[in-house]
PAZAPA-4460 file (N, C-alpha, C; in steps of 0.05 Angstrom, whole numbers, plus 32768, in hexadecimal, padded with zeros to 4 digits):
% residues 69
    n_x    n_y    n_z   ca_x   ca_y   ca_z    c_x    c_y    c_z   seq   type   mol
   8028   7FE1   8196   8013   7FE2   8181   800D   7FC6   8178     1      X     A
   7FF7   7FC3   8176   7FE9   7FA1   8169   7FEC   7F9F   8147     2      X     A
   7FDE   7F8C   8144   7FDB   7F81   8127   7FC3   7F9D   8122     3      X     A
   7FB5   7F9D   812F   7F99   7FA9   8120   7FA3   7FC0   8125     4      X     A
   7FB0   7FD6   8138   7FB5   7FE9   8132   7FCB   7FF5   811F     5      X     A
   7FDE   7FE9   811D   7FEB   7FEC   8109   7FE3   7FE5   80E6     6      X     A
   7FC8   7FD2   80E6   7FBA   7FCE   80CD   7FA9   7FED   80C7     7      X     A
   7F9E   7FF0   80D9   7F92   8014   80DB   7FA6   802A   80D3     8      X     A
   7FBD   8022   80E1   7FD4   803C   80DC   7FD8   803E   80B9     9      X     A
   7FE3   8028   80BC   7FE5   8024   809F   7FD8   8029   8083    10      X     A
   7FBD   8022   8087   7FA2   8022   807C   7FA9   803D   8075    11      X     A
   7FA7   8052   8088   7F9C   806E   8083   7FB9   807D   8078    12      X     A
   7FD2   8073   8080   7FE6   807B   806F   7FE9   8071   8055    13      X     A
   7FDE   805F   8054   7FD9   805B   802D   7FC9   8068   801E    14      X     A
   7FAC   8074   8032   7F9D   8079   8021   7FA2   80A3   8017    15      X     A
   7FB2   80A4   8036   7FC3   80BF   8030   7FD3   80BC   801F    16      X     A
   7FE4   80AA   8019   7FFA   80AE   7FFD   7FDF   80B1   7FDB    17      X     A
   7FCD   8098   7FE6   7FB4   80A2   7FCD   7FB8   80BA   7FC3    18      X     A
   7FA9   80C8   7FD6   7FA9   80E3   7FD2   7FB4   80F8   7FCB    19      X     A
   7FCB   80F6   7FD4   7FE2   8103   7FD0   7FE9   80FC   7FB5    20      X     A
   7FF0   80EC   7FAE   7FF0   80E4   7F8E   7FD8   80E8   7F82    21      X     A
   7FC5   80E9   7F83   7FAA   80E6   7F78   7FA9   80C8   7F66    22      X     A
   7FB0   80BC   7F6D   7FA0   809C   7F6A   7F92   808F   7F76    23      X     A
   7F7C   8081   7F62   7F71   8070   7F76   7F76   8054   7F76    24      X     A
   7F6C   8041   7F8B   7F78   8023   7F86   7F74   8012   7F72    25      X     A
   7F62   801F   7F5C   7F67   8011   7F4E   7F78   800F   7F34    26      X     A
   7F88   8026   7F38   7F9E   8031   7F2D   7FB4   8020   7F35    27      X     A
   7FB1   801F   7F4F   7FCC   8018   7F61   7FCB   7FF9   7F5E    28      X     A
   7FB3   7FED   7F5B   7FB0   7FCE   7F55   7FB9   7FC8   7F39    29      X     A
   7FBE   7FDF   7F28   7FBF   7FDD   7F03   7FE7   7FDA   7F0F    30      X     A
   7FE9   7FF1   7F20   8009   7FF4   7F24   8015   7FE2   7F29    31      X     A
   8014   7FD0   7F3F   8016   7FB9   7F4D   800B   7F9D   7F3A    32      X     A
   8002   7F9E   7F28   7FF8   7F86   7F14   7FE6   7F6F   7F2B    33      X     A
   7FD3   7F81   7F41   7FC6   7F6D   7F51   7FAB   7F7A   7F4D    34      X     A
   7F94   7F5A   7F57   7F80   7F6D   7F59   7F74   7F79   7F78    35      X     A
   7F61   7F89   7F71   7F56   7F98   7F8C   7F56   7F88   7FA2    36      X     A
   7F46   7F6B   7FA2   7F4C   7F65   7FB5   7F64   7F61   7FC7    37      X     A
   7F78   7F53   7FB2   7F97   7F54   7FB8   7F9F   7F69   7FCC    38      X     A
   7F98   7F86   7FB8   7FA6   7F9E   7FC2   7F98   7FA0   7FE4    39      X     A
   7F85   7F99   7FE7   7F74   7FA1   7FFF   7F83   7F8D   8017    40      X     A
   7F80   7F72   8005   7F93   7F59   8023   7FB3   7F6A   8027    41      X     A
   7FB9   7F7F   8012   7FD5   7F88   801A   7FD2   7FA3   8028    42      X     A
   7FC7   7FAA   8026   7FBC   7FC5   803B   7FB3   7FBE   8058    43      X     A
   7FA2   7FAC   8058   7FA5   7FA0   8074   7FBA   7F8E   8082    44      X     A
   7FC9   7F87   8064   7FDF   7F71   8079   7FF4   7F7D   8069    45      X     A
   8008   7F99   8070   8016   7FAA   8067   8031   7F8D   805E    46      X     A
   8037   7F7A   8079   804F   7F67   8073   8045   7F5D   805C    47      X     A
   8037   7F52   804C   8035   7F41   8040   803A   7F54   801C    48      X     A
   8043   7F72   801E   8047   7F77   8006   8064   7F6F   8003    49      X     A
   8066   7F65   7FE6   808B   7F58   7FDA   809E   7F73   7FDC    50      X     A
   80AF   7F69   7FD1   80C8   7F85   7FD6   80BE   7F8C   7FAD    51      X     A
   80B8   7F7C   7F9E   80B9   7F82   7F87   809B   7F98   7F86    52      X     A
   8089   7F93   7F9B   8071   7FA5   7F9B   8079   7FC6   7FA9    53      X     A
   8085   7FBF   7FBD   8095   7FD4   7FC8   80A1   7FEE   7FB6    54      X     A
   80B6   7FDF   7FA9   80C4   7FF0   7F90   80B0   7FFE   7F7E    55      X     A
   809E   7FE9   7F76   8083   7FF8   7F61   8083   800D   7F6B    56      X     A
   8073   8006   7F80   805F   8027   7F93   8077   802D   7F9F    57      X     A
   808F   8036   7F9E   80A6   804C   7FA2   80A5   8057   7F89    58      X     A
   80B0   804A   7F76   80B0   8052   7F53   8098   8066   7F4A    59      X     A
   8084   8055   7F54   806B   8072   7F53   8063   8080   7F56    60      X     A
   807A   808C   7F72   8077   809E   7F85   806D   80A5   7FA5    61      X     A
   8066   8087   7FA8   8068   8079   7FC8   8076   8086   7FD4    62      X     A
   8073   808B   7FF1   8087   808B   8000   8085   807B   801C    63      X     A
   8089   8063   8010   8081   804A   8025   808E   8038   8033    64      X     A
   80AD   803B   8024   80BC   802D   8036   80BA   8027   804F    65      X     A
   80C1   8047   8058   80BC   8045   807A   80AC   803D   8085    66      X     A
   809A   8040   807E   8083   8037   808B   807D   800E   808B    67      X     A
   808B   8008   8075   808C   7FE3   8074   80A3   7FD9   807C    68      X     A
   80B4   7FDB   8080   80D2   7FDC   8082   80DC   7FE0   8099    69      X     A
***
């Protein structure tokens, strides 16, 4: 699997946890203390979220580890 497909994988398993929670990003940008744009360069580039952003969106009800980790 490449960079871009795994940016797709990703993409659409975040936007399924959205849902599932019923938040939207700009909730998740209030959660994370970043803005939209931020949240978006971390949705496409899954490595580049911290372990302290990680813990947030677990605490919130994420279930994302696996999927970054």
């Amino acid at each position: 699997m490449d960079k871009v497909e795994a940016k797709y994988i990703f993409r659409g398993y975040f936007e399924n946890e959205l849902k599932r929670l019923g938040l939207k990003r700009n909730q998740v940008s209030a959660i994370l203390g970043c803005t939209a744009p931020t949240l978006k360069d971390r949705i496409d580039n899954p490595g580049k979220f911290t372990i302290d952003e990680i813990n947030k969106l677990e605490n919130n009800g994420f279930d994302i580890k696996k999927r970054l980790i």
